[in-house]
N, C-alpha and C positions, 0 to 999 in steps of 0.2 A: 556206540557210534563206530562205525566202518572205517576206518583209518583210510582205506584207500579214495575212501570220496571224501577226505580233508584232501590229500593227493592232489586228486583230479582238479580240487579248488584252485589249489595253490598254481598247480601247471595252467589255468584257464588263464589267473590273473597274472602270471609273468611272464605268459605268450602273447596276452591278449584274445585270445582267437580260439574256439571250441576249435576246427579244423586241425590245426598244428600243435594244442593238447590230446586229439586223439591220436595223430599222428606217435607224438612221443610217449604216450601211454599204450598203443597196439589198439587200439579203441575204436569203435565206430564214432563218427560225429552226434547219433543220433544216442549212443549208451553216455558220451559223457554229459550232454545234456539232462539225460534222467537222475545220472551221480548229484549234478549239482542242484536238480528240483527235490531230488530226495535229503539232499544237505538244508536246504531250505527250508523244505519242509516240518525235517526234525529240529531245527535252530529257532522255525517261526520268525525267519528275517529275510528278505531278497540281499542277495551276499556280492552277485553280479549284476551290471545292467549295458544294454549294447548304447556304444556312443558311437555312430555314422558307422566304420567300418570294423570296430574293434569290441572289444569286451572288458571293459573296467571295473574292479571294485567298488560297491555304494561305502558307504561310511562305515555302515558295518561290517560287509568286508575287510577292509582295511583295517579297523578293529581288532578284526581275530587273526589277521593276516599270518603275521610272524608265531603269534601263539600257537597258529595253526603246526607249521615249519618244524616249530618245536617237541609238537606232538609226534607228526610221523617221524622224526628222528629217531626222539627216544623210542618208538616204537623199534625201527630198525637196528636201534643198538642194544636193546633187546633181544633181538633175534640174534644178532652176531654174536654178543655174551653168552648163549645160549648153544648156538650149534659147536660142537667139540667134533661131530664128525665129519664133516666139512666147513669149507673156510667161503662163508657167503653174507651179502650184505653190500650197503650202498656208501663209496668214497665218494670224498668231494675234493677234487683235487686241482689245481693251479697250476699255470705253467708260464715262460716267458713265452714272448712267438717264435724267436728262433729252437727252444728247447722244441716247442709244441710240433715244428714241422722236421726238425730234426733228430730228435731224441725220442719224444713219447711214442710216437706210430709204431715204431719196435718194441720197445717194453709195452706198448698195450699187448700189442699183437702176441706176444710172450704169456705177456698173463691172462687172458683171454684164452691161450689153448691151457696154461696150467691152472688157471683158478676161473672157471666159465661162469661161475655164481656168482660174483664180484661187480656189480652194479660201478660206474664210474661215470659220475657228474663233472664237468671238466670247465675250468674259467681262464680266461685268457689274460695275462695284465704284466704291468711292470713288477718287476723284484722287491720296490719298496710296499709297496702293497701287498703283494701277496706272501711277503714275509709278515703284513701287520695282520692277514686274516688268517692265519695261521695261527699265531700269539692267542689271536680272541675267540678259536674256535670254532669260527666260518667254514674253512677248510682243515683237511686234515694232514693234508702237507702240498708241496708247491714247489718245484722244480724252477729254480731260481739262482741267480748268482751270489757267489757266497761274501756275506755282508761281511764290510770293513772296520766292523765293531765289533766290541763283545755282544756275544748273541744273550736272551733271556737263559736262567738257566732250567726252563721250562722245555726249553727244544735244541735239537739236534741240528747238524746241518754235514750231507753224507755226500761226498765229491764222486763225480763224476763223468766228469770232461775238465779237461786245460786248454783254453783255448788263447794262443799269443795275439798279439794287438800287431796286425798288418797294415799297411797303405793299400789302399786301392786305386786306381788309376785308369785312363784309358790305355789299349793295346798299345797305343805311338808312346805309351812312356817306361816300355819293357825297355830296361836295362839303366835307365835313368837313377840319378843317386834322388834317393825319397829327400835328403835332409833340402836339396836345392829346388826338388818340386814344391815343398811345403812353403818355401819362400817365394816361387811366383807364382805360383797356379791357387785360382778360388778355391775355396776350400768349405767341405759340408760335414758340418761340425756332429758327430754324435752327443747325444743333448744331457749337458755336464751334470745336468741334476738328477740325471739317473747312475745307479753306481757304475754302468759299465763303462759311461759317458765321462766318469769321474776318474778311472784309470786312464784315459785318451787324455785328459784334459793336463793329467799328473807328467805324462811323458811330454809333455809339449811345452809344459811348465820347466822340468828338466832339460832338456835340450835347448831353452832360453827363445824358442822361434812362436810369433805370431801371428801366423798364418792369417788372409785377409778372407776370413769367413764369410759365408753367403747365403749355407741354411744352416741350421739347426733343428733336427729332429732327432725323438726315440721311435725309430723306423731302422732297422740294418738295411734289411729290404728294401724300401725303398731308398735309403743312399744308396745302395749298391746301382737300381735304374740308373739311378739319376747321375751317380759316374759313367755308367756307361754311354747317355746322352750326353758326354761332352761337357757336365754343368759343374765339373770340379771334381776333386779329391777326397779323399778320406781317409780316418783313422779309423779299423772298427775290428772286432773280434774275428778270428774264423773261424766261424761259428758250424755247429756240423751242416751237413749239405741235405736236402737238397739248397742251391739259391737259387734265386727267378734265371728261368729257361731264356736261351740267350744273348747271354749278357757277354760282351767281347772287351773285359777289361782284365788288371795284371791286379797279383799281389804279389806287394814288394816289403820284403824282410823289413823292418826299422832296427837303425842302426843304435849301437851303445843301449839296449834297449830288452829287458827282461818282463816285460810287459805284460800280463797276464788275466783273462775273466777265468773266475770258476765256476764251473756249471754243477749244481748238486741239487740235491733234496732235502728243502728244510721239513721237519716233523716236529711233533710232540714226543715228549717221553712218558705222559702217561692218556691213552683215550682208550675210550669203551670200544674201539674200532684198532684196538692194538695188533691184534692179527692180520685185520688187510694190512693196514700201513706195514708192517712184518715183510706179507706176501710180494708187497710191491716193492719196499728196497732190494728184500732176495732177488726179486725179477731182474731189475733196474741194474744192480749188479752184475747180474748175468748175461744181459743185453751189450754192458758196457764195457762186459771186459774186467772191472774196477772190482 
């Protein structure tokens, strides 16, 4: 059996859409359709069927789904155990959203000119998560904020960026003392039950003030709009740049206040994929200065 038409499966049923599995396989519309009548053929099962505009898995699909998954993997980790004279093969890697439009785009762009073989699947999520997919193998590492606990002693976690816990504000409150804005102006909470949301919540806790909140979100990005529309205040990382194009508000130092997110790379210490994850903290490093 052709590993690459399990592939083509797997990319049909989590796009939904033969179109934008050929797209992301380089493929014509009309070859990945023969991938997947050739898969059926050889299975002797209809594995997809169209529902109104999309493409879904029948039963048996979904069946072999994840088996599937696991195939072309090992396949791929295969090949990377295997090539000593170059460094090629497919990551799966993770990132928060501030990391992903501030951080990765450089280190891609880095390892991409030094490792051009290095296939890189890329998922986007909170810290607490993509440190759990990590742990289980999902991903192979994950560009996250670094956890306030003992980590497993399965994995690593490789610093990156410091980035201090600022106020943000609108322009009319340049020069204003943060601690007497936080006591009258609404206030849009970064969302406590995420870690970085849990450093904000610790400083606010400390300085004894509670501010009369009005949202709560894990969004930086969007609080940062949404201070510049006038609709309150914030405690949030400064996180690296780019931020939304725009935006005419201040950061203001917080005072009595050592406040800190870390921005790093959790991994494994031991995967069949030891060289990329290798390539990419060398890169990461080298991107970052660190």
């Amino acid at each position: 059996m052709d590993t690459r038409f399990l592939e083509t499966f797997i990319v049909v049923a989590e796009r939904h859409s033969l179109a934008e599995a050929a797209q992301r396989l380089n493929l014509t519309p009309a070859a990945v359709a023969q991938r997947i009548r050739a898969l059926e053929a050889e299975l002797g099962v209809r594995l997809l069927v169209r529902s109104g505009r999309v493409m879904r898995p029948t039963e048996a699909g979904f069946a072999i789904l994840d088996r599937c998954r696991d195939l072309v993997r090992d396949t791929r980790d295969l090949k990377a155990m295997a090539g000593t004279a170059t460094i090629s093969g497919e990551m799966r890697i993770g990132a928060i959203n501030t990391a992903l439009t501030g951080l990765v785009p450089d280190i891609l762009h880095r390892l991409a000119q030094d490792y051009p073989l290095i296939e890189i699947f890329l998922k986007p999520g909170a810290s607490m998560d993509l440190y759990a997919e990590v742990l289980n193998g999902a991903l192979d590492a994950a560009f996250i904020i670094e956890p306030r606990f003992p980590m497993q002693k399965t994995l690593t976690f490789n610093k990156l960026r410091q980035e201090p816990l600022v106020l943000i504000a609108s322009r009319d409150c340049e020069g204003a003392d943060p601690l007497e804005l936080l006591k009258a102006l609404p206030f849009i909470r970064y969302d406590r039950n995420q870690w970085g949301g849990h450093i904000a919540d610790e400083y606010l806790r400390e300085i004894g003030i509670h501010p009369v909140e009005r949202y709560e979100l894990d969004a930086l990005e969007a609080i940062a709009v949404m201070v510049d529309r006038g609709l309150g205040i914030s405690i949030v990382p400064d996180w690296a740049p780019p931020w939304p194009a725009g935006l005419d508000i201040v950061k203001l130092p917080l005072p009595r206040s050592s406040a800190m997110r870390t921005v790093g790379i959790v991994v494994t210490r031991s995967s069949p994929r030891t060289n990329l994850v290798a390539a990419l903290l060398e890169t990461s490093r080298a991107a970052t200065g660190t």
